[in-house]
Structure formats: C-alpha cells, structure tokens
C-alpha positions as CSV (number, residue, x, y, z in Angstrom):
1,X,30.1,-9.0,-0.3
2,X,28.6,-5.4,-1.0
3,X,31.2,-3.9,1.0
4,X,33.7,-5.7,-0.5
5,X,32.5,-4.8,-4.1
6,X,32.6,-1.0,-2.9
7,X,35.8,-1.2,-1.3
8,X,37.0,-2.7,-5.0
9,X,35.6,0.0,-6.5
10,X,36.8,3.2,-4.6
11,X,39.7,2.0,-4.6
12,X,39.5,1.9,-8.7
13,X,38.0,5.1,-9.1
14,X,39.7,7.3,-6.0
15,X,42.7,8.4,-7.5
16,X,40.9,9.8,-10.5
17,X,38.4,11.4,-9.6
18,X,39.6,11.8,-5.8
19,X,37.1,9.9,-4.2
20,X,33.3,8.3,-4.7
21,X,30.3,8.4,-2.7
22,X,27.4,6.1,-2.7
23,X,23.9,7.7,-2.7
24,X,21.3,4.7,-1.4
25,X,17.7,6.0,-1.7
26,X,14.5,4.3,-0.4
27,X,11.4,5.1,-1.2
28,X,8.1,3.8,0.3
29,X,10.1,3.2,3.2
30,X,6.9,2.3,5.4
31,X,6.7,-1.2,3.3
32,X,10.2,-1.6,5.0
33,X,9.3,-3.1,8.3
34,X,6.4,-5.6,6.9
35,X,9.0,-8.6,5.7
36,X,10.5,-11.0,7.9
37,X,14.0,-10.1,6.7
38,X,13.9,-6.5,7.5
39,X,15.1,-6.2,11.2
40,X,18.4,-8.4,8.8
41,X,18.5,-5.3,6.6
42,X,18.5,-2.4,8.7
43,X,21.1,-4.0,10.6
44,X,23.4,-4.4,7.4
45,X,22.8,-1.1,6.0
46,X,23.6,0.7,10.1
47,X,26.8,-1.8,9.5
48,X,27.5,-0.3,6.3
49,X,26.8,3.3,7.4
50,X,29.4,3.5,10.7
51,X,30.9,0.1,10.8
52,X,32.9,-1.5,8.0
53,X,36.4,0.5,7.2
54,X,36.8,1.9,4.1
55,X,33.3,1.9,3.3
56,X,31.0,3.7,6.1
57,X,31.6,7.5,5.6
58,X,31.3,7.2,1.8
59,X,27.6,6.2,1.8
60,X,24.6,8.4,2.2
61,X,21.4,6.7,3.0
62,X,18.0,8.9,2.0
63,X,14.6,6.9,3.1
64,X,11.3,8.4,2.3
65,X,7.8,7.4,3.9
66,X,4.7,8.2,5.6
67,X,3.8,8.9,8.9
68,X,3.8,4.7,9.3
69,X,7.5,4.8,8.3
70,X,8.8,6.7,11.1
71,X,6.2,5.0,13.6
72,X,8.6,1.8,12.2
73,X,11.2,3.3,13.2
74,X,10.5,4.3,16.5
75,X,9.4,0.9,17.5
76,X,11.0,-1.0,20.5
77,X,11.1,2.4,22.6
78,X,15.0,3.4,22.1
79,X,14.2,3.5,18.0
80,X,15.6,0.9,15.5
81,X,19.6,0.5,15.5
82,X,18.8,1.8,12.1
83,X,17.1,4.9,12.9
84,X,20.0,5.5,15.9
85,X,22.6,6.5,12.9
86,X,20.0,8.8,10.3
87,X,21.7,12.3,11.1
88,X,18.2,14.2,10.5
89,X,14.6,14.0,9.8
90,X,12.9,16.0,7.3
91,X,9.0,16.6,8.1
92,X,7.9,18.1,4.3
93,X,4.6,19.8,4.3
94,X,1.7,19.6,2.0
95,X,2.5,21.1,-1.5
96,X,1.3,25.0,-1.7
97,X,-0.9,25.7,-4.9
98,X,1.8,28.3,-5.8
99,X,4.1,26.0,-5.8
100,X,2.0,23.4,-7.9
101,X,0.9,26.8,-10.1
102,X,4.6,27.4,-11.0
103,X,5.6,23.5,-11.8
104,X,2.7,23.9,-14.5
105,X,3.0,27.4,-15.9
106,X,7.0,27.4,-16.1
107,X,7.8,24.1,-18.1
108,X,4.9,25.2,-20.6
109,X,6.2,28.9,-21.0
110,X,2.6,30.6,-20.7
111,X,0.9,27.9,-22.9
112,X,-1.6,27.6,-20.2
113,X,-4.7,29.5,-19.4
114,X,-5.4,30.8,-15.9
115,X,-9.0,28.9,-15.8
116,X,-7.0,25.6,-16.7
117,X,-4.3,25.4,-14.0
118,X,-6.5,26.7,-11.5
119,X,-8.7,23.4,-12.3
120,X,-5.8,21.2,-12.5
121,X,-4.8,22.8,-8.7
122,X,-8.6,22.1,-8.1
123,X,-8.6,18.5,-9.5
124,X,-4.7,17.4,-8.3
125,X,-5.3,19.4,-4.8
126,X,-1.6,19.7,-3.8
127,X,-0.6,16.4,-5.2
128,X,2.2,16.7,-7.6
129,X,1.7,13.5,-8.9
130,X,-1.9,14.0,-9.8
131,X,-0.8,17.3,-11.6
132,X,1.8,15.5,-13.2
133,X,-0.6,13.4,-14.5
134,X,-3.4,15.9,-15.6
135,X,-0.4,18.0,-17.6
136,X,0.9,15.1,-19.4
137,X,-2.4,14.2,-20.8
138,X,-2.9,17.9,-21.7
139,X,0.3,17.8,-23.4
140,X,-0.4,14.7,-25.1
141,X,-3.8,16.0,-26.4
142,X,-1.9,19.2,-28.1
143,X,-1.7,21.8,-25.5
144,X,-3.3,24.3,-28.2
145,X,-6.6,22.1,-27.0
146,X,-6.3,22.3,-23.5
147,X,-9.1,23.7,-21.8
148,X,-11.4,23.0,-18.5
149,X,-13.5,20.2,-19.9
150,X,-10.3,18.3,-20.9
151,X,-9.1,18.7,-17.4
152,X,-12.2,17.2,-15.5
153,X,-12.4,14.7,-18.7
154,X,-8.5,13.3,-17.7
155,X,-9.4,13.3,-13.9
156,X,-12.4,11.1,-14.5
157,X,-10.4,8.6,-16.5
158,X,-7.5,8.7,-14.0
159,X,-9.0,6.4,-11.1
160,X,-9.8,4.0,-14.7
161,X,-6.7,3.3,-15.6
162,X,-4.5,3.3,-12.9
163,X,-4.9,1.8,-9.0
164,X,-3.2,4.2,-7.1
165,X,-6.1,5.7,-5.1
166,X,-6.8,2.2,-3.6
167,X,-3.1,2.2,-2.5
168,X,-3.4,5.3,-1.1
169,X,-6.4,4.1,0.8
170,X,-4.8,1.5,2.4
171,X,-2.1,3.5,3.9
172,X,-4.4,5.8,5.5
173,X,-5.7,2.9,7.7
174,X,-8.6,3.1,9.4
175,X,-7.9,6.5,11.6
176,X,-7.3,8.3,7.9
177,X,-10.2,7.0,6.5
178,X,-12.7,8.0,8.8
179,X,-11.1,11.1,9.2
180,X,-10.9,12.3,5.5
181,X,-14.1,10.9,5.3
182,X,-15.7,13.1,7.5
183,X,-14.1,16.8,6.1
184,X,-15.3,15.9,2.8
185,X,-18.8,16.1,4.5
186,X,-17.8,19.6,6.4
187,X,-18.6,23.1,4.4
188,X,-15.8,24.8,6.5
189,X,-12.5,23.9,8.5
190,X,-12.5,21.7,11.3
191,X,-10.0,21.8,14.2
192,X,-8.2,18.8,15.7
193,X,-10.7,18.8,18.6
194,X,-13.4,19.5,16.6
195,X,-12.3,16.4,14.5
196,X,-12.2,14.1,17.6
197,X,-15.3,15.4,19.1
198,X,-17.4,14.5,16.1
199,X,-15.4,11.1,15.7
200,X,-15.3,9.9,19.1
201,X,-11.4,9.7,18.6
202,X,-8.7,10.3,20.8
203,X,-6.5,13.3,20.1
204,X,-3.0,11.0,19.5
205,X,-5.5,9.5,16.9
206,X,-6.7,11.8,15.1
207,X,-2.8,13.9,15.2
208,X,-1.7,10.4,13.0
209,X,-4.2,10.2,10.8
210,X,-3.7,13.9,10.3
211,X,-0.2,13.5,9.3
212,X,-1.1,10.8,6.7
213,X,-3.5,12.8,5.2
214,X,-1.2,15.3,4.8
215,X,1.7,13.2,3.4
216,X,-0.5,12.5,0.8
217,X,-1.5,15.9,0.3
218,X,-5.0,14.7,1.3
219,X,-5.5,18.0,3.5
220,X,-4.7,21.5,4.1
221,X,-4.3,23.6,7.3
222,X,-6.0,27.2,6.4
223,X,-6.5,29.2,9.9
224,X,-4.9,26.2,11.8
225,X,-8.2,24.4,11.0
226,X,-8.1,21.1,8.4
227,X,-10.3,20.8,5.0
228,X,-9.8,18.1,2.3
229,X,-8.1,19.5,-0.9
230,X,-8.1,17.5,-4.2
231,X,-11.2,16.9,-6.2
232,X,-9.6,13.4,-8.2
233,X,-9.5,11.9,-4.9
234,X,-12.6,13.3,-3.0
235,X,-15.0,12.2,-6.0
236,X,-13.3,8.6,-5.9
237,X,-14.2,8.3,-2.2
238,X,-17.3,9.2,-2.2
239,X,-18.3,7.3,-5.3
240,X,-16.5,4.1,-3.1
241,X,-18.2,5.0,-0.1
242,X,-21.8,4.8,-1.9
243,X,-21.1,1.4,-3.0
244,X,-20.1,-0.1,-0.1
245,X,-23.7,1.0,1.1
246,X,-24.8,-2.7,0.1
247,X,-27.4,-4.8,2.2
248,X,-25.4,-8.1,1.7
249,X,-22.3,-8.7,3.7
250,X,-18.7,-9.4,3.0
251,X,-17.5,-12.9,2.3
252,X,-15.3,-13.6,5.0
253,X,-11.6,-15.0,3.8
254,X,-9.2,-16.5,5.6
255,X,-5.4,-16.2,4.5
256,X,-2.8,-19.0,5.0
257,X,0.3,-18.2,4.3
258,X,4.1,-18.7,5.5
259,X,5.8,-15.6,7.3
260,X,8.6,-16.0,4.8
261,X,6.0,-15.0,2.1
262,X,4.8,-12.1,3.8
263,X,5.8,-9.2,1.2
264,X,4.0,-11.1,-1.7
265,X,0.9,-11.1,0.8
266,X,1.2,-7.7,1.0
267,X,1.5,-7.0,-2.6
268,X,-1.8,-8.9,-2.7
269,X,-3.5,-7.6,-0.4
270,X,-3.3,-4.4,-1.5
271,X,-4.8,-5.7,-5.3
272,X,-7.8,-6.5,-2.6
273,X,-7.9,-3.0,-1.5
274,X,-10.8,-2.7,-4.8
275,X,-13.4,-5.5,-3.4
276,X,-12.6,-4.0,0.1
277,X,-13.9,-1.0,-0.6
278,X,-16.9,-2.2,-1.8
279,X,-17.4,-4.5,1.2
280,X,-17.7,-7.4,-1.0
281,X,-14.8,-9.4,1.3
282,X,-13.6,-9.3,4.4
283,X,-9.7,-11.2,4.8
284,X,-8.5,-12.7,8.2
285,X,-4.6,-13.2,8.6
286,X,-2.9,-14.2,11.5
287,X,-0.8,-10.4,11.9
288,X,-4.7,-9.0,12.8
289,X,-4.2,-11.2,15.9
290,X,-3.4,-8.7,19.3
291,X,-1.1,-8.8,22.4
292,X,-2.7,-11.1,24.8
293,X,-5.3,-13.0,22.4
294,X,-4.8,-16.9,22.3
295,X,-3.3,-17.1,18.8
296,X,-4.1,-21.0,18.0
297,X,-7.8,-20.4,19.4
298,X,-8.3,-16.9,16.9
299,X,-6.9,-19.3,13.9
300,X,-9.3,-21.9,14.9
301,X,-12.3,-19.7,15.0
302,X,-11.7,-17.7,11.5
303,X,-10.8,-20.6,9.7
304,X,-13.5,-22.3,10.9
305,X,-16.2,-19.7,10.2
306,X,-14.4,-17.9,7.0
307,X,-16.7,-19.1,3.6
308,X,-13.1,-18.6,1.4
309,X,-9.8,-20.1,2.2
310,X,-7.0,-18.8,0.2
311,X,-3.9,-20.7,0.5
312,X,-1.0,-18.9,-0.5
313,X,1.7,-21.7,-1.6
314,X,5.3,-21.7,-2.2
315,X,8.2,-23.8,-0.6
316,X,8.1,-22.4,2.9
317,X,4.1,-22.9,3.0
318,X,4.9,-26.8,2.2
319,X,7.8,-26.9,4.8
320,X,5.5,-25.1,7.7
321,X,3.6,-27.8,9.8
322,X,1.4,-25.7,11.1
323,X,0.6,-24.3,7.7
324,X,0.4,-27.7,6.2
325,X,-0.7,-29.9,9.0
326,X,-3.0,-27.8,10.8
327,X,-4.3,-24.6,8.7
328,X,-4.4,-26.2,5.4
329,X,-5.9,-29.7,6.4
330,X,-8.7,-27.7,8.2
331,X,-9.3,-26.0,4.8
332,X,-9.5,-29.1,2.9
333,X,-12.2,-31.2,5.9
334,X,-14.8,-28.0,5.5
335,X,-14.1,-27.9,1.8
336,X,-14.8,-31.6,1.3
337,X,-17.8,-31.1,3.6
338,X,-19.2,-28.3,1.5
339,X,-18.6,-26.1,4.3
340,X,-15.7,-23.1,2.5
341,X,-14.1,-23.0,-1.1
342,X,-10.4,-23.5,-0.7
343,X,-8.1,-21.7,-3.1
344,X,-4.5,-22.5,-3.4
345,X,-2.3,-19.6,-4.6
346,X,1.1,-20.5,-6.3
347,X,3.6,-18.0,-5.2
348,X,6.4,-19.7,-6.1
349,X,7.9,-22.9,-8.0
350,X,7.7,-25.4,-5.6
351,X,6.8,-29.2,-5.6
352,X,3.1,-29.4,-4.3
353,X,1.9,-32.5,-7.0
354,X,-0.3,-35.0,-4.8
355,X,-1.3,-32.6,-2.0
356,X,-4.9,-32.8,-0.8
357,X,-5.3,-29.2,-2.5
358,X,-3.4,-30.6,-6.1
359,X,-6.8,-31.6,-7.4
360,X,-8.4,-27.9,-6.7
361,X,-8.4,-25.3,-9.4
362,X,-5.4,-23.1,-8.2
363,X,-4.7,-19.1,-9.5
364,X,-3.2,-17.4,-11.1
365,X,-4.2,-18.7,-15.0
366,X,-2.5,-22.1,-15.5
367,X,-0.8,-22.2,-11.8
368,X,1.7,-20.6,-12.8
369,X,3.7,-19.3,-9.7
370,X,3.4,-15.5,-9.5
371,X,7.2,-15.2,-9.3
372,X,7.4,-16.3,-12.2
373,X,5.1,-13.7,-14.4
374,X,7.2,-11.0,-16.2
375,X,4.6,-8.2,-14.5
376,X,3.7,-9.1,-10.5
377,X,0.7,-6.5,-10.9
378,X,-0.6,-9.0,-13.7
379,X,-0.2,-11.9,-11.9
380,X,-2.0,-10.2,-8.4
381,X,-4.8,-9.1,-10.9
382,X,-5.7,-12.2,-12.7
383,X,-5.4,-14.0,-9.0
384,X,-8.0,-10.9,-8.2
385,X,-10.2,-12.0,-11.0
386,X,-10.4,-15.6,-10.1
387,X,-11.8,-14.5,-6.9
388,X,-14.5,-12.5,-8.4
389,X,-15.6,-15.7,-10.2
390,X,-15.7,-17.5,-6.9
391,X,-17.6,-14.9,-5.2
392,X,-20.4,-15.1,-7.7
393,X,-20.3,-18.6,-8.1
394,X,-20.8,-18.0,-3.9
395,X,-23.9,-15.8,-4.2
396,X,-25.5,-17.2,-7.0
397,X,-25.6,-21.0,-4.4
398,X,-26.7,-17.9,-1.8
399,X,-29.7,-17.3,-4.3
C-alpha cells in the first residue's frame, strides 16, 4: 500500500516539478533489530529500495546508530538483505572542540566569553547535545549573565531533569562500561593494549567498546592513546558508581512477557536502567539465555529463585501457553505461598478479568494499559515507581 500511495503521488507531482524523491531517515537504528517484526521491515524497505517499479530509485534511505547498529547489520555472516543494498557507510568521529567552539561562538556573534565556552567544551566534552543543552540554558538566563558558575550550575541540574545518561549507559553494555570506567580513574592516556591488559579483556573487546564510547563522544584519541572527555557525564558515573557500593544485594526480578511485546519491554527496561545502577535490582528475561543452555530448565531456575515477578500483560501474553500456563501459573503458586510478589503489567487493552493475577494490584496507576497513556515515558515511570514501593515494602519484611 505505501508503494502504491507513492506511485499515486509521483505521478501527481512529476510533471510539475519534474520529478520527487523520498528522503526515509532512521535514527537510533540499533533499537532496529530488537522487535520481532524487524527482519518483516528491512525486507520491505530493501523491496522498496531495488524492487517495486516506479518506486525504488526515487527513495533514499539514511539510518543512523551505534557501533550495535552495524553489528545488527552484519549479523547472519553475508550481512542483512537490508544492509546488501546501503551504497556506503559513514564512520563519523568524535566531535573536535573547535568544532563544538565555533557552533557556540558563531550563533551568539561574540556574546560569549572565552572562560565560558571553554567550560561548556569542558562540561559537554565533544557532545553537541550536551552543549546544546548548556547554551540554551545560558540563553534562557540572559546571555548578559552568563558566566562559569552558571555553566557548572546547568550541568549539575542536567542529569535532574532529564534521563538520558542512563540511556546512554545502557548502550555502552557492559564492555563500555568497564572501559570508560576505568579512564576516568587514569591521569594520562591509555592505549588499546594498555586498556586490555589492565581489564583482562580481549582486544576485539575492548576495539567495540571503544567505538561506543566514541559514538557517544564519551572518549578522545590524543597521541593514538584514549582518555574520557566530558565532565556532565564523568561526574554522573562516578556519583552512580559510589552508590552502587551498597552491602545489600539486588532484588532479583524475573520478566514474563510475550515476544510480540518485546519493544515495550525494551522501553521499560531502559526506565530500569536508574535502580540498575544502583544495584538495587537485578532483571532475568528469557533473551539473557545463550546458544546451547537448556531454555525451559534456565526459565525454571530464575523464576523459581527471582523474589519479583513482573508480568508484562497484553493480548499476546493471554494467547501464549507457555506464558500463561507455565511462567505465569508458577508466579502465582510461589506468590500464594509467600515465596515472590507477582506484578502484572498492563501493556495493552486486553481482556484479563478473572485471571489468577486479576485480584493482584497491577501498574501502571489504575491498570491502565500503557498504550493507552498520552506520554509512554509517564506511563514506564509511574510503573517504575510502583516498583520502588514494592522494593521497600521487600526490605522493610527483610528487617
């Protein structure tokens, strides 16, 4: 039916204008391979790109990701049918300071001290977002006012207000993590083999978590030797990392949940990323099991030993017998025995009145199915905050 619709419409606009061409841009393209229905869409979009006549030669596709996004792609050996039609990839580097220096100085025509962009270089690193961000609350605060101290005053409230480091966290996965967590200990530059001496990490390793890092402008490569760059980000880590150095350990969750639901599983996981961090939870899902593991007998053994069972409902959960007649009647035998807390999750309208979890309190406020909420990121938060509840209802019983 798209191609259809564009056909329609070339033909419309062609003889005016003498032709039309169809920009489609993806960005965040490493959440692309995650849903069930993706392997459906990059075989419609290759369609569209080389095989439907008069369509394919008017589109241009532009997709934008990580380090993760082109791993995607490569999957399978030969690379995605997808992947087989791009005409080029475009490796962009870290942002230069100059080049963050002139994006500040120019739209403000000199308004700027010296001493305040070099701290909003300091602060941002070579994040254009983050600079972004620092300049338009300079600008909103009169930039006749702007100064150093308002500077580190708008980087301290930034990690406040917004959840974007925690995103970023979770895309570094574990190899980024460790990494960047150990050059903000180092005084000077360390070298890829130095990295992977220190980290006991092999060198392919330590080249990927490099290449997040610097996707997100984490790093910088003076002297062919890596250091962190970015202050915003480096003072958020650290402050994370000393509060995850807690004597109690994480609740252990387990996740049930259709495939067919896996983006909104996603979404929420990532509003986890926060209790994470702190090592307050630790959440089991079935995608954590790996190639040669018996799948049924690693189900069994987290759902049996996790203390929260969150059960993420919509029409597919209810259709699934192994989500229904296996995983969730599990949950429901070690709630009734005192054993877990079961949480049921409405994703989406469906009919779940006189199911063994009906009688539970369910999230988000009022069961209202998260679909259905006018902001998702609401919806994901106040399911967030009924889990906070539970885990201190959890270790005040501990006390």
């Amino acid at each position: 039916s798209f191609a259809e619709s564009f056909k329609e419409l070339y033909r419309r606009v062609q003889p005016e204008v003498g032709g039309v061409k169809l920009a489609i841009l993806i960005d965040e393209s490493e959440k692309f391979h995650r849903p069930s229905w993706a392997h459906s869409l990059e075989d419609n979009l290759r369609s569209l790109l080389s095989n439907v006549p008069g369509v394919s030669g008017h589109i241009g596709l532009i997709m934008t990701g990580s380090v993760q996004f082109y791993k995607g792609m490569a999957a399978g050996g030969g690379g995605s049918p997808l992947r087989n039609v791009l005409e080029e990839e475009i490796k962009l580097p870290a942002c230069s300071a100059d080049a963050l220096r002139e994006l500040i100085q120019v739209p403000t025509q000199g308004a700027i001290s010296e001493a305040v962009a070099n701290e909003v270089i300091r602060q941002a690193g070579g994040h254009l977002f983050l600079g972004q961000y620092l300049m338009r609350q300079l600008w909103q605060a009169g930039l006749e006012n702007a100064n150093v101290q308002a500077v580190r005053a708008a980087a301290l409230e930034f990690a406040d207000r917004r959840r974007d480091f925690e995103s970023w966290l979770e895309a570094l996965g574990e190899e980024g993590e460790k990494v960047y967590g150990y050059l903000v200990e180092q005084s000077e530059p360390r070298s890829r083999g130095e990295i992977s001496a220190a980290l006991n990490m092999e060198r392919l390793d330590v080249k990927t978590a490099i290449d997040v890092l610097t996707f997100h402008n984490l790093i910088e490569m003076p002297r062919r030797k890596y250091q962190y760059r970015g202050e915003m980000f480096r003072a958020w880590f650290t402050d994370s990392i000393a509060e995850d150095v807690e004597e109690s350990q994480p609740v252990e969750l387990f996740i049930s949940y259709a495939h067919e639901d896996e983006l909104l599983w996603e979404k929420l996981k990532s509003h986890l990323a926060s209790l994470r961090r702190r090592k307050l939870i630790d959440a089991w899902y079935d995608r954590q099991i790996v190639p040669g593991q018996e799948w049924a007998a690693e189900i069994d053994e987290n759902i049996n030993s996790a203390q929260i069972i969150i059960l993420l409902i919509s029409a597919d959960f209810m259709e699934s017998d192994y989500c229904y007649e296996v995983e969730m009647q599990r949950a429901i035998t070690r709630h009734e025995a005192g054993d877990a807390v079961v949480i049921p999750v409405i994703l989406r309208p469906t009919d779940w009145d006189g199911a063994p979890f009906s009688r539970l309190q369910a999230l988000p406020k009022n069961a209202k199915p998260i679909t259905e909420w006018e902001n998702l990121d609401r919806a994901f938060l106040n399911v967030v905050e009924g889990l906070r509840m539970a885990l201190a209802q959890l270790g005040s019983e501990d006390e």
